[in-house]
C-alpha positions in Angstrom: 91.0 59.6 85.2 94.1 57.9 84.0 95.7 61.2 83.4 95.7 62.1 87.3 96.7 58.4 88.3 98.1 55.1 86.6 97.1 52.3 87.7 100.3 50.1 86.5 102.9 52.4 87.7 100.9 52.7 91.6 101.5 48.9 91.3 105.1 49.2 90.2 106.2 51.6 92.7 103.9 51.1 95.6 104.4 47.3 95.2 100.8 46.3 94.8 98.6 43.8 93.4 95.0 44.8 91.4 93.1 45.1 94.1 95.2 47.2 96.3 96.4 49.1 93.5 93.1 49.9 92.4 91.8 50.6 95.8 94.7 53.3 96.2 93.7 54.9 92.6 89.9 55.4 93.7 91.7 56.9 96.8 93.7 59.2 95.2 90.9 59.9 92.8 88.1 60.7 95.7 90.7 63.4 97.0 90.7 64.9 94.0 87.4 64.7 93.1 87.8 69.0 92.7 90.4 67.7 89.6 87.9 65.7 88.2 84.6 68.3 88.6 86.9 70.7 86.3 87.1 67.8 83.5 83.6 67.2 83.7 82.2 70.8 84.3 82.2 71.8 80.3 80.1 68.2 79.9 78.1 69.3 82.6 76.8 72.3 81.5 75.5 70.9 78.4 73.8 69.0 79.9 75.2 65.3 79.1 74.2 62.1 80.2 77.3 60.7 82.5 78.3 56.5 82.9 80.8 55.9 85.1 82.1 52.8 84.6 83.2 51.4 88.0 86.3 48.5 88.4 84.5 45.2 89.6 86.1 44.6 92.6 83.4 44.2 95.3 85.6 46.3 97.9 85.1 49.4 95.8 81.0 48.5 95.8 81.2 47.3 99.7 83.9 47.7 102.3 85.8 51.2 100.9 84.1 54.6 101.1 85.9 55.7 98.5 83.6 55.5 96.0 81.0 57.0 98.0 83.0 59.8 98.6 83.3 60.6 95.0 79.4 60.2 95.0 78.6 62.4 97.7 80.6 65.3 95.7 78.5 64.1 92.8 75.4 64.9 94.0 76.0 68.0 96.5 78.4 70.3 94.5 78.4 69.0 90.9 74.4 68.3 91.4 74.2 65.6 89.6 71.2 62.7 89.2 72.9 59.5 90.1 71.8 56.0 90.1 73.8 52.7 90.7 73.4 49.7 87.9 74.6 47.0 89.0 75.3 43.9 86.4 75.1 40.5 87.5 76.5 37.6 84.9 72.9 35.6 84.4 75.1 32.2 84.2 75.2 32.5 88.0 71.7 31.4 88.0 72.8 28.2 87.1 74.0 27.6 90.4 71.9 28.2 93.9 75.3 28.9 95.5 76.4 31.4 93.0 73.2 33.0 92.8 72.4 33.2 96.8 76.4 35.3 96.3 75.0 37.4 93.5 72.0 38.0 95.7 73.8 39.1 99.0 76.7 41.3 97.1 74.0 43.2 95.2 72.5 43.7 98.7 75.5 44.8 100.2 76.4 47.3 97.1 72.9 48.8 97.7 73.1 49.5 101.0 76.7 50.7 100.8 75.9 52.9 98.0 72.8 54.5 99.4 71.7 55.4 95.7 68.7 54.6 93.4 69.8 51.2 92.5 69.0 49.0 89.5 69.9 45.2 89.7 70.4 43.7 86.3 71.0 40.5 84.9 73.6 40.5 81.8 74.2 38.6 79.3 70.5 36.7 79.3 71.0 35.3 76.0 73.7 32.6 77.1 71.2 31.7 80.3 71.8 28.6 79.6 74.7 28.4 78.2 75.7 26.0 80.7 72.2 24.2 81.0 69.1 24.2 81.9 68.0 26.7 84.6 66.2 25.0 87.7 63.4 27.3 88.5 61.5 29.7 85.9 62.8 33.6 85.0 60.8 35.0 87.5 62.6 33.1 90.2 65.7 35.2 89.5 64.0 38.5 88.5 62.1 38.4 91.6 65.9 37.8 93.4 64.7 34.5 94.4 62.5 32.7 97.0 64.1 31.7 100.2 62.5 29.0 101.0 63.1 27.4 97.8 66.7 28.9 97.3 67.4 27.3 100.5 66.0 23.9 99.8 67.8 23.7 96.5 71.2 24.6 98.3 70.7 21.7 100.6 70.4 19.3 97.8 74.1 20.6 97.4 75.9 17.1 99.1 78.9 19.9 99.8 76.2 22.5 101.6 74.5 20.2 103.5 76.2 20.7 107.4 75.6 24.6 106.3 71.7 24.0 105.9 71.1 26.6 108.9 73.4 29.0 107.7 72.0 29.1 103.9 68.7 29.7 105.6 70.0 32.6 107.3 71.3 34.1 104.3 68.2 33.5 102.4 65.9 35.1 105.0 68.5 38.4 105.6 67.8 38.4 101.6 64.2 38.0 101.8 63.5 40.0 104.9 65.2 43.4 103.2 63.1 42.6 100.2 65.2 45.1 98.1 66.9 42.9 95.4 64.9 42.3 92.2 66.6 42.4 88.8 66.0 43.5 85.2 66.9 41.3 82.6 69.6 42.9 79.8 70.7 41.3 76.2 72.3 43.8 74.3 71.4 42.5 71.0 67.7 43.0 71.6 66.8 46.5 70.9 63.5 45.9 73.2 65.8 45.2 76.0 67.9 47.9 75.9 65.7 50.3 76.1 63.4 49.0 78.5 66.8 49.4 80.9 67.0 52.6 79.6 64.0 53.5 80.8 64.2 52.4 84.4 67.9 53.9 84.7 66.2 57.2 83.9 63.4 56.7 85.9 65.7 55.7 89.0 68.2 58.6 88.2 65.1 61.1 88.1 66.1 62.5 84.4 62.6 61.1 82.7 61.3 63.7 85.5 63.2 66.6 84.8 62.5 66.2 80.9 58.1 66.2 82.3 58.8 69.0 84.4 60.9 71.4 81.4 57.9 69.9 79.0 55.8 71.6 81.7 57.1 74.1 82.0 56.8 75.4 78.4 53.6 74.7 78.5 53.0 76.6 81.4 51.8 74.1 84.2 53.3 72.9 87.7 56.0 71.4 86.9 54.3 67.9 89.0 52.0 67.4 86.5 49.3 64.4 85.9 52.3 63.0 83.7 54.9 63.6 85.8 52.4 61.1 88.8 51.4 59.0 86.3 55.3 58.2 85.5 56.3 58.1 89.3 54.0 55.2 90.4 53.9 53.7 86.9 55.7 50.2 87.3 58.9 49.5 85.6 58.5 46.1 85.7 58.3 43.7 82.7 55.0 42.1 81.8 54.8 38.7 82.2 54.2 38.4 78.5 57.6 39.5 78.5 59.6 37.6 80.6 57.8 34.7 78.3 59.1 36.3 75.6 62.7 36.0 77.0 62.2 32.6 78.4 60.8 31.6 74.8 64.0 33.0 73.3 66.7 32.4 75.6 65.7 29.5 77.6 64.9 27.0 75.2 66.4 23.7 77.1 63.7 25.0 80.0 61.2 25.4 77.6 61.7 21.6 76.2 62.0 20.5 80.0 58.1 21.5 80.4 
């Protein structure tokens, strides 16, 4: 992508900061998406496994379309399986504030995006980094309660005279009932591939590679497998999540 546009010179000679720099350069790039499909069309018929890394400016993931342009071309003319993973720093849980943010921009990217979307929170190892957590893992995996995110906000002495407003934002949170997350530390082999395995789940390769199986075995290509993987559940065990609490939240675990 930086062969068709440079960032750095767009800012020089359009007289831009980042964000409206970048902004132009996923502009410019959506145009062009024809310039890109050639790059990627010898990946493609191979059959690789695509990441595209996306800038983290929220405008890009919720007020410029962009990025869904480029998407759309994605799926209809290169045909490619796409799914959204969006990483969310875990420190935020440390603060109802920060988290209620996390919560409603992971919202907004999923319903901007309008793909199979996987919520994830990074960087679980240093949980705690900046104390301990006040609610259990579950609280954030589950993308909170809003009752109780709301009550913890308005023991905020700054949040108070918003009380009504934080419960607003907690219920539009609670009443889409679309934001959960996955836990991620890079270091642990377990969790890497348990994110793995819900990215392909959500993109739809684990079901191609059921159907080809199939398929050489001579059966419909929806096979008991191929069920028995859609409705499975990719969610961790609760003996897991102890597991990370055990090994990552240890100031929570000497609170109790």
């Amino acid at each position: 992508m930086r062969d068709l546009v440079d960032f750095q010179a767009v800012q020089q000679e359009l007289q831009l900061g980042p964000n409206g720099a970048l902004m132009y350069c996923m502009e410019h790039l959506a145009t062009h998406a024809s310039w890109l499909g050639e790059r990627l069309a010898p990946h493609l018929a191979s059959g690789a496994y695509l990441i595209l890394d996306v800038p983290g400016q929220v405008e890009l993931l919720t007020a410029h379309d962009a990025l869904q342009r480029l998407l759309a071309v994605a799926e209809k003319q290169w045909h490619l399986r796409l799914a959204a993973v969006h990483l969310v720093d875990s420190h935020l849980c440390a603060d109802a504030s920060k988290f209620l943010a996390a919560l409603l921009l992971s919202l907004d990217a999923q319903l901007h995006l309008g793909l199979p979307h996987v919520n994830v929170l990074s960087k679980v190892d240093l949980v705690e980094s900046l104390g301990p957590l006040p609610f259990a893992l579950d609280f954030y995996t589950r993308g909170g309660d809003g009752p109780a995110l709301a009550a913890a906000l308005g023991q905020e002495p700054r949040l108070r005279r918003f009380a009504k407003l934080t419960r607003s934002l907690c219920e539009v949170v609670e009443d889409y009932g679309l934001v959960g997350f996955e836990t991620l530390d890079v270091q642990d082999e377990a969790s890497m591939r348990h994110l793995v395995g819900v990215v392909d789940k959500a993109n739809g390769w684990v079901f191609a590679g059921l159907a080809a199986a199939a398929a050489a075995r001579g059966e419909a290509a929806y096979s008991p497998a191929a069920y028995s993987a859609a409705v499975s559940s990719t969610n961790w065990p609760s003996e897991r999540l102890m597991d990370v609490t055990e090994k990552h939240m240890p100031l929570r675990e000497q609170m109790e």
